[in-house]
C-alpha positions as CSV (number, residue, x, y, z in Angstrom):
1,X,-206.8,43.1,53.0
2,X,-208.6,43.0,49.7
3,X,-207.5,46.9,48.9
4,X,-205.5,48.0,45.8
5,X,-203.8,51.0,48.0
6,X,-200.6,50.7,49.5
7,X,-200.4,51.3,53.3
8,X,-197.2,51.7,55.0
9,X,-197.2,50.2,59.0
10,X,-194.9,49.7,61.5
11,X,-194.3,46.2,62.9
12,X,-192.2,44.7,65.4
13,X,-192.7,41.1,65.8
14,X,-191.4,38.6,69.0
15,X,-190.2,35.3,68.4
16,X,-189.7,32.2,70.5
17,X,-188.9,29.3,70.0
18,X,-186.7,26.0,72.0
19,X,-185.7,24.6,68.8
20,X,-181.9,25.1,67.2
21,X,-182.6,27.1,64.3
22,X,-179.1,26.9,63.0
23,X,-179.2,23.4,63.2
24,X,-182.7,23.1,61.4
25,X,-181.5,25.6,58.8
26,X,-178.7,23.0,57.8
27,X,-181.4,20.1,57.9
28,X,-183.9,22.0,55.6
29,X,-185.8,22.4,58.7
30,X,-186.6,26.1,58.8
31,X,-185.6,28.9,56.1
32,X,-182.5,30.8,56.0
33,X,-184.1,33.8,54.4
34,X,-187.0,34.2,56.9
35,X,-184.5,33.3,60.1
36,X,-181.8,36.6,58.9
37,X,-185.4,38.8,59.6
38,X,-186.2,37.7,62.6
39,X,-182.9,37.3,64.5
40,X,-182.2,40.9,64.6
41,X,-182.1,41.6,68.3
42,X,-181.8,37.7,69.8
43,X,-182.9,37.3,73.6
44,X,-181.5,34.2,75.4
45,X,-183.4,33.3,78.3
46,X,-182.0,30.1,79.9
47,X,-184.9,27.8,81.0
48,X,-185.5,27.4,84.7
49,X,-183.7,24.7,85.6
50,X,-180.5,26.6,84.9
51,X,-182.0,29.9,87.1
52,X,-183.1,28.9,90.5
53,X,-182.9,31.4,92.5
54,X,-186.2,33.0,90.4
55,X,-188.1,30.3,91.8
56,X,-189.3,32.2,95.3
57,X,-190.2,35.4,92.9
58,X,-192.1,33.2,91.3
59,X,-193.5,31.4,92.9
60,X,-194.8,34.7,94.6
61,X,-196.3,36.3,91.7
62,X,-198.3,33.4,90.5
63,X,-199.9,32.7,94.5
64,X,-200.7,36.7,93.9
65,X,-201.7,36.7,90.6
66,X,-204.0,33.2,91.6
67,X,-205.4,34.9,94.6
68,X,-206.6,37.9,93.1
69,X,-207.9,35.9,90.4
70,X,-210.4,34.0,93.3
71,X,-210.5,36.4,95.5
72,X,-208.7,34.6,98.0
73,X,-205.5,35.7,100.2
74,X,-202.9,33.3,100.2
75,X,-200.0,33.9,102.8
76,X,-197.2,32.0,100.5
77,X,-195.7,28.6,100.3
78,X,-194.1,26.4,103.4
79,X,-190.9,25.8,103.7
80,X,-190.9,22.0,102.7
81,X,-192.9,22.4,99.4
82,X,-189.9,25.4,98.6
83,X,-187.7,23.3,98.8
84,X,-189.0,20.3,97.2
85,X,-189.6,23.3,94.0
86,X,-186.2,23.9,94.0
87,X,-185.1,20.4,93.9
88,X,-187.1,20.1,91.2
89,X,-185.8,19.9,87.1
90,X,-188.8,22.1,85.7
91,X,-189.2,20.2,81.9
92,X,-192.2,22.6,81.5
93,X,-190.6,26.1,82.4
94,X,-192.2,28.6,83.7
95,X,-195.5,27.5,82.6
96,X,-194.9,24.3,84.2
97,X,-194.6,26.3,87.5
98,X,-197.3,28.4,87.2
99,X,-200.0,25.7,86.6
């Protein structure tokens, strides 16, 4: 920043996004040229709701990753409030889980 030398680098960048790009393209929404760069390699994730059966591993990792984080040990999750997780449409993803 603020030089007058050229330095070459090497940068891969990650996108994400829940928006239809395509669609905002065609609206004006978002720019052609920019959205040929960065949909090299695309990555579909579906969201939750369409991927259940992740929910135990989850739901595992984050009581892990919570009880290290307060030093507490925490056995898991009862049967009942699984259940009711699964039943559930998850709006918020996996963050939605995890808080």
């Amino acid at each position: 920043m603020g030089g007058s030398k050229t330095i070459k680098v090497d940068v891969r960048l990650i996108t994400a996004t829940n928006k239809d790009l395509n669609q905002m393209i065609k609206t004006g929404g978002f720019r052609e040229d920019l959205y040929y760069r960065i949909n090299v390699v695309p990555i579909v994730i579906p969201p939750l709701r369409e991927r259940k059966e992740d929910i135990p591993q989850l739901i595992d990792h984050f009581i892990n990753k919570f009880g290290v984080e307060n030093n507490r040990n925490v056995k898991g999750i009862n049967k009942e409030a699984l259940e009711i997780m699964m039943q559930y449409e998850w709006p918020g993803n996996i963050r939605e889980l995890e808080i």
